[in-house]
C-alpha positions as CSV (number, residue, x, y, z in Angstrom):
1,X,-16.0,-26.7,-4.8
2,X,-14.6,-25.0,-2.0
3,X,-11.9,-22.7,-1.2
4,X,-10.4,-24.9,0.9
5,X,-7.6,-26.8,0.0
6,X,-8.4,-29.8,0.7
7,X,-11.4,-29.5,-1.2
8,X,-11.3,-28.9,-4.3
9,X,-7.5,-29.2,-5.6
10,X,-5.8,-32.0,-4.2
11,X,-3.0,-30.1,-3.4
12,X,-2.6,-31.1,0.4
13,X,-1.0,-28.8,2.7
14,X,2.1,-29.4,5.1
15,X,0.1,-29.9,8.5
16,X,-1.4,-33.2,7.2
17,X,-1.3,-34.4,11.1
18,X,-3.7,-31.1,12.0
19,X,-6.4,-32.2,9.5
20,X,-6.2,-35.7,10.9
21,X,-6.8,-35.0,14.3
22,X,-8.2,-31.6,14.2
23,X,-10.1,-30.8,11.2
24,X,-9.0,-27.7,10.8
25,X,-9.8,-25.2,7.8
26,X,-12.6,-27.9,6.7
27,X,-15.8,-26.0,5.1
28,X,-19.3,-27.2,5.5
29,X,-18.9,-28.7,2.0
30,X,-16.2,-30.4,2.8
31,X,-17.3,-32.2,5.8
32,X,-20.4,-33.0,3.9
33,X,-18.7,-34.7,1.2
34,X,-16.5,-36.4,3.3
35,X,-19.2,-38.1,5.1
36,X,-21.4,-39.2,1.9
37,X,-18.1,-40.3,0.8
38,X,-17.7,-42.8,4.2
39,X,-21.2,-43.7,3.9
40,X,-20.5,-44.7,-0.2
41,X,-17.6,-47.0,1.8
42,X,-19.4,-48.1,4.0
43,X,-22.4,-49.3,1.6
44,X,-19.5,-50.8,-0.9
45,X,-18.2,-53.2,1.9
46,X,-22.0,-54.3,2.8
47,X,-22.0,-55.0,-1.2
48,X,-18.6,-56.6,-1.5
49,X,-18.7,-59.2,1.7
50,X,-22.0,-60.1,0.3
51,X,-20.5,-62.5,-1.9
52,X,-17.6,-63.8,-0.4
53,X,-16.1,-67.1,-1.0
54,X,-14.4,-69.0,1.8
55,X,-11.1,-70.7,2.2
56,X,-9.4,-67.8,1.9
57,X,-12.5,-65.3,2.9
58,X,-11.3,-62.5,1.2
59,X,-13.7,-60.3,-1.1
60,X,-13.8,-60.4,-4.8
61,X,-14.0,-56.6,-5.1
62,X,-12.8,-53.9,-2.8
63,X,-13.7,-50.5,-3.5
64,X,-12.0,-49.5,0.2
65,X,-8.5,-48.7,-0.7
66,X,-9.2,-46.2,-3.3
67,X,-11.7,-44.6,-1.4
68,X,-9.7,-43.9,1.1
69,X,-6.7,-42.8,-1.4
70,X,-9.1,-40.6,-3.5
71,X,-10.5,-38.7,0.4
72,X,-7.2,-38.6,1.3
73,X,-6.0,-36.8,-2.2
74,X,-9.6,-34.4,-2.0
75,X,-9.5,-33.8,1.4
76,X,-6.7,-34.7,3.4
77,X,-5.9,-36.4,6.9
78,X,-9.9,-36.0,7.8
79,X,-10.8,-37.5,4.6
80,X,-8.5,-40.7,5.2
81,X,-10.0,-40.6,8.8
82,X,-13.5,-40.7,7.2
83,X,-12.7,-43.8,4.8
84,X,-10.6,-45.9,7.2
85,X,-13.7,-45.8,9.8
86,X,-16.3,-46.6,7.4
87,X,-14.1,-49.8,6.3
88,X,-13.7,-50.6,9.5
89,X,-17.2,-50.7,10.4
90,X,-18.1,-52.7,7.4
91,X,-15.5,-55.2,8.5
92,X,-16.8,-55.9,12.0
93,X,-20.0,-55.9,10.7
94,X,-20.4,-57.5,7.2
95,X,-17.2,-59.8,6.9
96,X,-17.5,-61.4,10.9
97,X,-13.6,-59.9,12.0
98,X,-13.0,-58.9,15.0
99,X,-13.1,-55.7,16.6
100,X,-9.4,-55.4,16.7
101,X,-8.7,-57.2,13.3
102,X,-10.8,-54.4,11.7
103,X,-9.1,-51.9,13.8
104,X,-5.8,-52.7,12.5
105,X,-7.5,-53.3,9.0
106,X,-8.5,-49.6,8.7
107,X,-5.5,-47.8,10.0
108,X,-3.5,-49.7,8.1
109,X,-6.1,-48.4,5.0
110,X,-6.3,-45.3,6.4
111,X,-2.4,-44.8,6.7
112,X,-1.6,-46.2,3.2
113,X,-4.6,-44.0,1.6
114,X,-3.4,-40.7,3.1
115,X,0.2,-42.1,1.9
116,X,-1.1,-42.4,-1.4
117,X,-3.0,-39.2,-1.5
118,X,0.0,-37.0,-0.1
119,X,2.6,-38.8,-2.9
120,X,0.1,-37.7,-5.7
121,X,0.0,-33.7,-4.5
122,X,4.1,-34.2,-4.5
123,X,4.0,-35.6,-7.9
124,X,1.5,-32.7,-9.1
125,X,-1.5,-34.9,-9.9
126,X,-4.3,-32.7,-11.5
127,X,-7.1,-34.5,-10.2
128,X,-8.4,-35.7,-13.4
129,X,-7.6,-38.9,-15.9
130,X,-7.7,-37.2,-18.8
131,X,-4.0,-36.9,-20.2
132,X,-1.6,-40.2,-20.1
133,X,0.4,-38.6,-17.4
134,X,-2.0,-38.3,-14.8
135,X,-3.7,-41.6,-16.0
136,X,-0.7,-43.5,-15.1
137,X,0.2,-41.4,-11.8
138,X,-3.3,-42.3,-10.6
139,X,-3.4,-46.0,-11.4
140,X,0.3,-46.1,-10.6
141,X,-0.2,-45.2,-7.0
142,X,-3.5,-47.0,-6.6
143,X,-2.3,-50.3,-7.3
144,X,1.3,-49.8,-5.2
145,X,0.9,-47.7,-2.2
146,X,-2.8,-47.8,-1.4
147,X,-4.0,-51.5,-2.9
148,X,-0.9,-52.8,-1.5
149,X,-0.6,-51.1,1.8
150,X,-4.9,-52.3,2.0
151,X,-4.3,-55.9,0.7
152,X,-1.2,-56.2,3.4
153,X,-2.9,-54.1,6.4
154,X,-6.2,-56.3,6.4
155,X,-4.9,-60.0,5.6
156,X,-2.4,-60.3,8.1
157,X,-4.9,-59.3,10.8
158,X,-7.1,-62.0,9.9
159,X,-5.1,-64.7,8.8
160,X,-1.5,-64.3,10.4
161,X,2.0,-66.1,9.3
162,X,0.2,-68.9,7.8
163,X,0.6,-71.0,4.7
164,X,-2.5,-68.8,3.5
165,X,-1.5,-65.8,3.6
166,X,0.3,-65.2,0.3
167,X,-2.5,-66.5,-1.5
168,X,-4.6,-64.3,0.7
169,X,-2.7,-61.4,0.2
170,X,-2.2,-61.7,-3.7
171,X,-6.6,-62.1,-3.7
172,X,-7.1,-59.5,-1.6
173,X,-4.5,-57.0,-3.9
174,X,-6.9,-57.7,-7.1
175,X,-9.6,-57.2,-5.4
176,X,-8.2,-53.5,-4.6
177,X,-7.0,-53.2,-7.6
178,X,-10.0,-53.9,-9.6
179,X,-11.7,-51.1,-7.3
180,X,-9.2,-48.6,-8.6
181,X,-9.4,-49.4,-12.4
182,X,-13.2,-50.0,-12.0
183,X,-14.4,-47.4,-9.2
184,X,-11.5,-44.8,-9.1
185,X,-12.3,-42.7,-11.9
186,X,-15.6,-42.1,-11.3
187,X,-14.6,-41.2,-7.9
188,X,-12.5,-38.7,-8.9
189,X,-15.0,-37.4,-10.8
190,X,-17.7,-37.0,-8.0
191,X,-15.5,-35.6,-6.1
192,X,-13.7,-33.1,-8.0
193,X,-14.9,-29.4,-9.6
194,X,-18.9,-29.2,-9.4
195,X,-20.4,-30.4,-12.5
196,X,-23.5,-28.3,-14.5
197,X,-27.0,-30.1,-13.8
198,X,-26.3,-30.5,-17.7
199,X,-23.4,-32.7,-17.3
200,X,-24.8,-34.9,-14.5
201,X,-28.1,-35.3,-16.7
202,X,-25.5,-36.8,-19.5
203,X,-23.3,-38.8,-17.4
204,X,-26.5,-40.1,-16.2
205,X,-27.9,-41.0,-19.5
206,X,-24.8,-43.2,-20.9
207,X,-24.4,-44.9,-17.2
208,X,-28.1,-45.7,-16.9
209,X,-28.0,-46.8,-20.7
210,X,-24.9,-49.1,-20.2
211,X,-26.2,-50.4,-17.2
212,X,-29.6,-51.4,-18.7
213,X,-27.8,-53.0,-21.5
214,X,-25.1,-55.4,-19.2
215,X,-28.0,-56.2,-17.3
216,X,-29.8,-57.5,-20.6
217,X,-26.7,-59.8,-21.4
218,X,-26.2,-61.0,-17.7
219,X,-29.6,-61.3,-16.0
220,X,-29.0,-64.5,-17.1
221,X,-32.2,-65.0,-19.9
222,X,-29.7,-65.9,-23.0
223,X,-28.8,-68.9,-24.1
224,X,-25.7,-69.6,-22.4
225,X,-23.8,-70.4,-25.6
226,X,-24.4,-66.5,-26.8
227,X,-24.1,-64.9,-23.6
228,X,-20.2,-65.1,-23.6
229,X,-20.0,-64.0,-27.7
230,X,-22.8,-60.9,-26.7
231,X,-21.0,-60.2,-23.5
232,X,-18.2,-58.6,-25.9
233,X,-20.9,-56.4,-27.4
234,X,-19.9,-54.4,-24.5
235,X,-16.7,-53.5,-25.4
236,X,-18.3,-51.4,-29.0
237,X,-20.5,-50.1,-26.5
238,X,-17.7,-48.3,-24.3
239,X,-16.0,-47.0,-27.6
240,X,-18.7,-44.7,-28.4
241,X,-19.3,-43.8,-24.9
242,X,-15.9,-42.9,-24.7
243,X,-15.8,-41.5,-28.5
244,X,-19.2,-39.5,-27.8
245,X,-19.6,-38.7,-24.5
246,X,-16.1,-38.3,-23.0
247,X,-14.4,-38.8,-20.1
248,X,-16.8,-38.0,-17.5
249,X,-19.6,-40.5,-19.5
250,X,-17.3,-43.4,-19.8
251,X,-16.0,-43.4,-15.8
252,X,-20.2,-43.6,-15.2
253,X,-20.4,-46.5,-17.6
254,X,-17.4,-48.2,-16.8
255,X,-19.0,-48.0,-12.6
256,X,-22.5,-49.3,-13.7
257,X,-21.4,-52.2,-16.2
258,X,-18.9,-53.4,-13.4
259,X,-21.6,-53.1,-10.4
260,X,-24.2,-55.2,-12.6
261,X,-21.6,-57.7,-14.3
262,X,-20.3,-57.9,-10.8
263,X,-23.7,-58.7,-9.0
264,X,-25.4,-61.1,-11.4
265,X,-22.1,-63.3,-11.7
266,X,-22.1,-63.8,-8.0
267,X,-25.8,-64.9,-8.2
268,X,-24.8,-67.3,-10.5
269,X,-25.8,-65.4,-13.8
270,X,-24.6,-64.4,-16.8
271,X,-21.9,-65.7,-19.1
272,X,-19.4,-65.9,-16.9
273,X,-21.4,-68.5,-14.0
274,X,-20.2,-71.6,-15.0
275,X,-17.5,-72.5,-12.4
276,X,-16.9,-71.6,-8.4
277,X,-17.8,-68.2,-7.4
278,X,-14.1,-67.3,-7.6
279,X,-13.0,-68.4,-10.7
280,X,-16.3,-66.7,-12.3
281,X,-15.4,-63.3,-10.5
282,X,-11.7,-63.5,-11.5
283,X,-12.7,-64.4,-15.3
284,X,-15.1,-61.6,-15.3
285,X,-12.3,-59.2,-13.8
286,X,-9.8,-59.8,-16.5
287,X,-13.0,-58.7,-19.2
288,X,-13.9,-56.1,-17.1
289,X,-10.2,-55.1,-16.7
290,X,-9.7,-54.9,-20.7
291,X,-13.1,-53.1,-21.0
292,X,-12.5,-50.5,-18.7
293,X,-9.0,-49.7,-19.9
294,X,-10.1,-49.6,-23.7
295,X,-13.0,-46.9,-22.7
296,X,-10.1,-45.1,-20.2
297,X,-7.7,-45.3,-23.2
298,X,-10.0,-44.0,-26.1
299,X,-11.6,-41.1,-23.8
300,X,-8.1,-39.9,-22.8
301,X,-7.0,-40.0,-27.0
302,X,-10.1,-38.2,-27.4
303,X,-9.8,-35.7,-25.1
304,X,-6.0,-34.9,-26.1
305,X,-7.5,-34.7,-30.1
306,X,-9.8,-32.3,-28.8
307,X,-7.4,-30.0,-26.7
308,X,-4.7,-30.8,-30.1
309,X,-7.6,-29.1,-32.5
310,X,-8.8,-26.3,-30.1
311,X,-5.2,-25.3,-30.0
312,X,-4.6,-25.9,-33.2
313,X,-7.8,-23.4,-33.8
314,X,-6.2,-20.8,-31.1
315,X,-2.7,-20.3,-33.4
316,X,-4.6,-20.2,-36.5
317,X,-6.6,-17.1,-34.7
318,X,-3.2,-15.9,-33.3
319,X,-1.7,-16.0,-37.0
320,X,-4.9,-14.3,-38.4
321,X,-4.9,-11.6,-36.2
322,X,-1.1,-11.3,-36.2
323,X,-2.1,-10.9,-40.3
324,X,-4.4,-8.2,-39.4
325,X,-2.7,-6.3,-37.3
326,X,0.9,-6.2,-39.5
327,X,-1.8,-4.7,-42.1
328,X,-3.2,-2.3,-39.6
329,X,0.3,-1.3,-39.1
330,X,1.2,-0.3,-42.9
331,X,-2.4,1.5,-43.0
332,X,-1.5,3.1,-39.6
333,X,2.1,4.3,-41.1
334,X,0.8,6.3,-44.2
335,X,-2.1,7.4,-42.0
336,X,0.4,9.1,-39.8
337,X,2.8,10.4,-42.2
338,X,-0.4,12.2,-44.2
339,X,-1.8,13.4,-41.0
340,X,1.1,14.5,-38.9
341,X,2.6,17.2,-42.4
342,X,-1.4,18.9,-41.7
343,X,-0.9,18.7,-37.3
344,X,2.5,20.1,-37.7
345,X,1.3,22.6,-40.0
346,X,-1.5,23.8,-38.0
347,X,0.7,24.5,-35.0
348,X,3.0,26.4,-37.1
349,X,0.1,29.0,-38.4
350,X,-1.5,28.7,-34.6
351,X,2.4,30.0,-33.1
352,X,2.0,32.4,-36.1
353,X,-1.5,33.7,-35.1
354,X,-0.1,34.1,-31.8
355,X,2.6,36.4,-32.7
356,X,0.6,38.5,-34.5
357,X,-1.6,38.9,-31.7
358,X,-1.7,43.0,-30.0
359,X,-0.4,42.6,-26.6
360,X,-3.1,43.7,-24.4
361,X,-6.1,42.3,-22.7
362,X,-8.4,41.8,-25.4
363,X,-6.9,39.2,-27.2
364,X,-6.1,37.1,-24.3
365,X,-9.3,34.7,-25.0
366,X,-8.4,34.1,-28.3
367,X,-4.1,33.4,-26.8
368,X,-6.2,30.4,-24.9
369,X,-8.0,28.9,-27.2
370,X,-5.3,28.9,-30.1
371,X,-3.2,27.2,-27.4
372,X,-6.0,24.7,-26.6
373,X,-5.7,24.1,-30.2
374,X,-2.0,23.7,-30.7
375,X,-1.9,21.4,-27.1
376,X,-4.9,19.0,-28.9
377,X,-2.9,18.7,-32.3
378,X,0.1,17.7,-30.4
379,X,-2.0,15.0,-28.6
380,X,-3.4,13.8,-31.8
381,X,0.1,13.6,-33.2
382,X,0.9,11.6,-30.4
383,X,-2.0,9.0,-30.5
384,X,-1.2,8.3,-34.2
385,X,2.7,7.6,-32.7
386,X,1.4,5.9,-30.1
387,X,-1.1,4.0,-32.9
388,X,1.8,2.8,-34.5
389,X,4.0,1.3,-31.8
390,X,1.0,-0.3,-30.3
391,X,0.5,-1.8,-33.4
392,X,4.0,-2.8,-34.0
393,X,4.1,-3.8,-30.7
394,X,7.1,-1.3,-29.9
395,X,7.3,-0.1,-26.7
396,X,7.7,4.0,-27.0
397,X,9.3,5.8,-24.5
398,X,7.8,3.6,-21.5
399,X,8.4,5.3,-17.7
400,X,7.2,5.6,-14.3
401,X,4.1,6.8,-14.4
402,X,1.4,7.5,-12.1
403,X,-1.5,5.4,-13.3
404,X,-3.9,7.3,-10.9
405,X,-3.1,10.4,-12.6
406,X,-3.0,8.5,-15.9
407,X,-6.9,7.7,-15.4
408,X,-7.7,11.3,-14.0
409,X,-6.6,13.1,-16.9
410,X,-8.4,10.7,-19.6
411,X,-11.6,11.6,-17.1
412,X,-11.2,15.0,-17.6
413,X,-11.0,15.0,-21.4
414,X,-14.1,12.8,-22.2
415,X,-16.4,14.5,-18.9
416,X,-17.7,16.7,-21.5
417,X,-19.4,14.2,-23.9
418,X,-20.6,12.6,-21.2
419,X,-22.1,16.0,-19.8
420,X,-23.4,16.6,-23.4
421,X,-25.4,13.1,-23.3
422,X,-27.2,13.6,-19.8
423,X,-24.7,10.3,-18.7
424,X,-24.1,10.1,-15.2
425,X,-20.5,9.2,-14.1
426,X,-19.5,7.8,-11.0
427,X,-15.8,7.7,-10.2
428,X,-13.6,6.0,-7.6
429,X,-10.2,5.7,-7.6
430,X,-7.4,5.2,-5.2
431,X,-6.6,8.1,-2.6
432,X,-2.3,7.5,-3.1
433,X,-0.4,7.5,-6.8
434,X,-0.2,4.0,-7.8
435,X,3.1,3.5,-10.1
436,X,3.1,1.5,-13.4
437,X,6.1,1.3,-16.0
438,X,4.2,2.1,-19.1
439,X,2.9,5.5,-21.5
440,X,0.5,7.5,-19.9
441,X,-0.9,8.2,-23.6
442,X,-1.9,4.5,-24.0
443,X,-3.5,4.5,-20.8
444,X,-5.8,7.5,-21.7
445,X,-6.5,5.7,-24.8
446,X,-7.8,2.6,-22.7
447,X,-9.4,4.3,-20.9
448,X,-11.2,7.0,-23.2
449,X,-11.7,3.9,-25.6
450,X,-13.2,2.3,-22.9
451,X,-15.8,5.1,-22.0
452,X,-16.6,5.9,-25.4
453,X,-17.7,2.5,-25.7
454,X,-20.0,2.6,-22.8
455,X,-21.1,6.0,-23.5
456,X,-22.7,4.4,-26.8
457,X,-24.2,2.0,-25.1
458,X,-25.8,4.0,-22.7
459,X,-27.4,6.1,-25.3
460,X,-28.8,3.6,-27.2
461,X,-30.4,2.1,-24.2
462,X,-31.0,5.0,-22.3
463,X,-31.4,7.9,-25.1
464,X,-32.3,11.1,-22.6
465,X,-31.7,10.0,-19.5
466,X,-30.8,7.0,-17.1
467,X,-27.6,6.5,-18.5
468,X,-24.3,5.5,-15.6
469,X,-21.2,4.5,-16.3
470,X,-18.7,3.6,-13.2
471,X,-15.1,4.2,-13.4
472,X,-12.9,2.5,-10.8
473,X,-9.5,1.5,-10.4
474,X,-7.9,-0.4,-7.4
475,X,-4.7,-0.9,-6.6
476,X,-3.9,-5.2,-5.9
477,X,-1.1,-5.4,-3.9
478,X,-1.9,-9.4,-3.7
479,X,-1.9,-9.7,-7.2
480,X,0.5,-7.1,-7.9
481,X,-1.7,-4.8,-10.5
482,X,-3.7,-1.7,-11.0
483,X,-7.3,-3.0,-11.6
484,X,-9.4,-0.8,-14.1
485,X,-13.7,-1.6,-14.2
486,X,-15.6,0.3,-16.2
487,X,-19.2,-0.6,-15.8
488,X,-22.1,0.7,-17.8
489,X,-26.1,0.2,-17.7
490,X,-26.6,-0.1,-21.6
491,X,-27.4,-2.6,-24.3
492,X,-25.3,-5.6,-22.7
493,X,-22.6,-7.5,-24.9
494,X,-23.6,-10.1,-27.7
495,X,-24.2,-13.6,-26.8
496,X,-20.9,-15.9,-28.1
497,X,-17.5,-15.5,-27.0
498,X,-16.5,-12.2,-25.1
499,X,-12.8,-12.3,-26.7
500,X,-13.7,-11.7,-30.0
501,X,-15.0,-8.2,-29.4
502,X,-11.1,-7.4,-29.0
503,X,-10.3,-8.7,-32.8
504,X,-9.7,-6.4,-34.9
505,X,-12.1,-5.2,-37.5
506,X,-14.9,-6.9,-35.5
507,X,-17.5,-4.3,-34.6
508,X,-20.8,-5.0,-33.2
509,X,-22.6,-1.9,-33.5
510,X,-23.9,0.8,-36.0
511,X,-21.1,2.8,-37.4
512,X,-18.2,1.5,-35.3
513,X,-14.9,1.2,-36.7
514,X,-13.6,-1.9,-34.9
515,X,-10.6,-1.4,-34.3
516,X,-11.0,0.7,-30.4
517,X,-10.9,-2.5,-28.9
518,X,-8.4,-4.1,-30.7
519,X,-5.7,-1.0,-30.1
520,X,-7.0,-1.2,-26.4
521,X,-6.0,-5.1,-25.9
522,X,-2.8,-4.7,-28.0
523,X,-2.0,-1.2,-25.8
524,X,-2.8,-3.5,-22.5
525,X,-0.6,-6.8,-23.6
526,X,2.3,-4.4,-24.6
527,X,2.5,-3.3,-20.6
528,X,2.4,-6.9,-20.1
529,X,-1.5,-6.6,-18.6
530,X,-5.0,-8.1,-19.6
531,X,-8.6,-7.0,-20.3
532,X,-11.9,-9.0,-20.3
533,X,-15.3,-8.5,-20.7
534,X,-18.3,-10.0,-19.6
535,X,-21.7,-9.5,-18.8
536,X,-23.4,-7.9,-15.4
537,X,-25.9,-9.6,-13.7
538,X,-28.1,-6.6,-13.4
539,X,-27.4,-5.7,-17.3
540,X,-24.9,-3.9,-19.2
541,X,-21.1,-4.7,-19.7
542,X,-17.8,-4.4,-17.6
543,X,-14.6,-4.2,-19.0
544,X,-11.4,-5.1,-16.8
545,X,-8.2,-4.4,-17.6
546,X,-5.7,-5.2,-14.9
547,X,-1.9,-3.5,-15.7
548,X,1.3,-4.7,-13.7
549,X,3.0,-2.0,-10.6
550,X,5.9,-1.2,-11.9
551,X,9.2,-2.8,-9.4
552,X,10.0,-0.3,-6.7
């Protein structure tokens, strides 16, 4: 869809007079689908005034009003605008009103669909039918503010304060009605997110499938005793296109089974043409009502069992690693205690070499490098501290710190691997300090963790030369973070789910330990960030991690 509001969300905007009369902020996209949507009105009146009884002359099925609601919720005042004119037209063309009578008809639709449409976005409809809530937010304001506000705008037009017009009215209102159970849902769904070719290709399939069946039982070449017992066939039928094929299948199937039923009982087929063309269409209705709502209700219980299990499977994953990680934690706290007695030894004889060191120029070179070594035991004590609070997620001694600098220092101690494996490094990062509330130790560790990863990569795929790896960091002062990318040309990420190359103990190549990745997510989520991974177009991996500014 597209990024504007009003065509993709629902969620109209404030200036709903500026989008009625001006348009404004419309994409291409948007215009586009607002004017198949008018023509898909304007073809539904030419098929609903095709069978319209007289005395009063008020169509059996009106798929107007929640046209209108459902361009008014999509797209705002210009939607409406769209769906009120295409009912119009249909009017003065199809039903013989007159000019003004379908004026006043479609601004009255017009005005009660954008009412409609503006009192979902206020009530935080989601654009979809598949929880209870928004099922009954949807159908609630269809059949009040938009069927009504249609029913009442185009009878009294046409038929004034006469004896009629009750009757009139209350017609008219089913008629609307039955558009929104019947012809609502699927609207929403061809007019919401972009489906996958995949998706359309097996909406297509049950709707086709359904249609080709209700056709079979109303073409009108049964018996007529068994037509009426086989016409409930139909309802088995929705129940496992609601069970298999979900929510978007069963709107599809619910649309075709009503057009067909619909058609061939006006021509006087099927197993409900035994009386007037009325009562046939209002009999039909009250199946078609019961059959829609059974495959509405079963795909919305299905859909909730589905999200119930998948979050069901989510906590037992939370738990599991949770399990993990407390064990990582009691490894992580002998590993410490048994490394840091050697690290804090080591220092001691390295400040004892240096005492015992003539002062003069000579032994300068070996002064450095002992302190090189004391100044790397000291880090290594602090990464296995740093292990350990990560793992017991325990902030330790968070601060200001400049991430920029953060990030430059990590650079500096892996450049040297990289130089070793002929990889090229490209490097961009922000000009000013950039402050985050965090450890600047676990942000080297993200980061070295990060490029040590890449670098293996690279050399697997590239094992002289070739090899790149980008490091860059932006500062987001939209979203409020510090973005980190590291990009690499190697060996790609495994098909499956990205996430689980951050679960612990879950290595995917030779000799890993797989745990880098799992003390880099737990390192990012204790600063209160994320990271993500995902493939590149071009081949290779990214890695993301975004980290929260720190409050100045």
């Amino acid at each position: 869809m597209s990024d504007n509001p009003r065509s993709g969300t629902g969620q109209l905007s404030g200036t709903i007079g500026i989008s009625v009369w001006g348009q404004v902020g419309l994409s291409p996209e948007a215009v586009i689908r607002i004017l198949l949507g008018a023509l898909i009105g304007f073809l539904g009146m030419a098929w609903s005034t095709s069978f319209m009884p007289n005395n009063p002359a008020v169509p059996l099925i009106l798929p107007s009003s929640i046209i209108a609601l459902i361009m008014a919720f999509r797209f705002g005042g210009a939607g409406a605008l769209g769906a009120a004119a295409a009912h119009g037209l249909g009017l003065w063309l199809f039903s013989g009103a007159s000019p003004m009578a379908a004026l006043i008809a479609s601004t009255g639709l017009g005005a009660a669909g954008l009412a409609g449409g503006v009192l979902l976005a206020r009530m935080g409809f989601d654009g979809s039918l598949e929880t209870v809530r928004s099922f009954g937010q949807f159908v609630g304001v269809g059949l009040s503010i938009s069927a009504a506000g249609s029913a009442v705008a185009s009878v009294v037009p046409l038929f004034g304060l006469t004896t009629g017009l009750p009757k009139a009215l209350l017609l008219c209102w089913i008629s609307d009605a039955m558009g929104v159970i019947l012809f609502g849902p699927v609207g929403l769904l061809l007019t919401g997110p972009n489906p996958s070719a995949r998706q359309i290709r097996y909406v297509t399939l049950w709707a086709t499938g359904s249609a080709v069946i209700t056709y079979g039982i109303y073409a009108g070449h049964l018996d007529a005793t068994l037509a009426r017992p086989i016409s409930y066939a139909l309802f088995p039928l929705m129940m496992i296109v609601a069970y298999k094929g979900g929510y978007r299948a069963a709107t599809g199937a619910i649309a075709a089974i009503a057009v067909v039923a619909i058609t061939c009982t006006a021509q006087g087929k099927g197993p409900f043409a035994h009386e007037m063309l009325r009562p046939n269409i209002l009999a039909l209705h009250a199946n078609l009502l019961m059959l829609a709502l059974t495959g509405l209700t079963l795909a919305i219980a299905r859909h909730q069992q589905r999200d119930a299990e998948a979050t069901t499977h989510r906590t037992l994953l939370k738990l599991a690693r949770a399990n993990r990680l407390d064990a990582l934690a009691t490894l992580a706290a002998g590993i410490a205690h048994e490394i840091n007695q050697p690290l804090t030894s080591s220092n001691a004889y390295g400040r004892a070499a240096c005492r015992l060191l003539p002062d003069d120029a000579g032994s300068e070179p070996i002064q450095q490098a002992i302190d090189g070594m004391i100044r790397s035991n000291e880090r290594a004590a602090a990464i296995v501290r740093q292990f350990r609070a990560y793992l017991r997620e325990t902030p330790d001694r968070f601060q200001m710190i400049d991430g920029v600098a953060a990030i430059k220092e990590a650079i500096s101690l892996i450049d040297p691997d990289l130089s070793r494996q002929n990889i090229e490094r490209v490097l961009s990062l922000p000009d000013d300090p950039v402050p985050i509330h965090g450890n600047a130790v676990g942000i080297q560790q993200i980061v070295i963790n990060l490029i040590q990863n890449a670098a293996d990569a690279v050399e697997a795929a590239h094992p002289h030369h070739g090899g790149r790896i980008d490091v860059r960091a932006q500062r987001s002062d939209a979203t409020h973070h510090l973005r980190i990318c590291v990009n690499d040309n190697g060996q790609g990420l495994p098909d499956g789910q990205p996430d689980r190359l951050f679960e612990p103990l879950e290595c995917q190549r030779p000799g890993g330990s797989g745990l880098g990745l799992a003390i880099c997510r737990s390192i990012v989520e204790l600063h209160g960030g994320s990271i993500t991974a995902q493939k590149r177009p071009t081949g290779g991996a990214e890695f993301i991690v975004e980290l929260p500014l720190a409050e100045t």
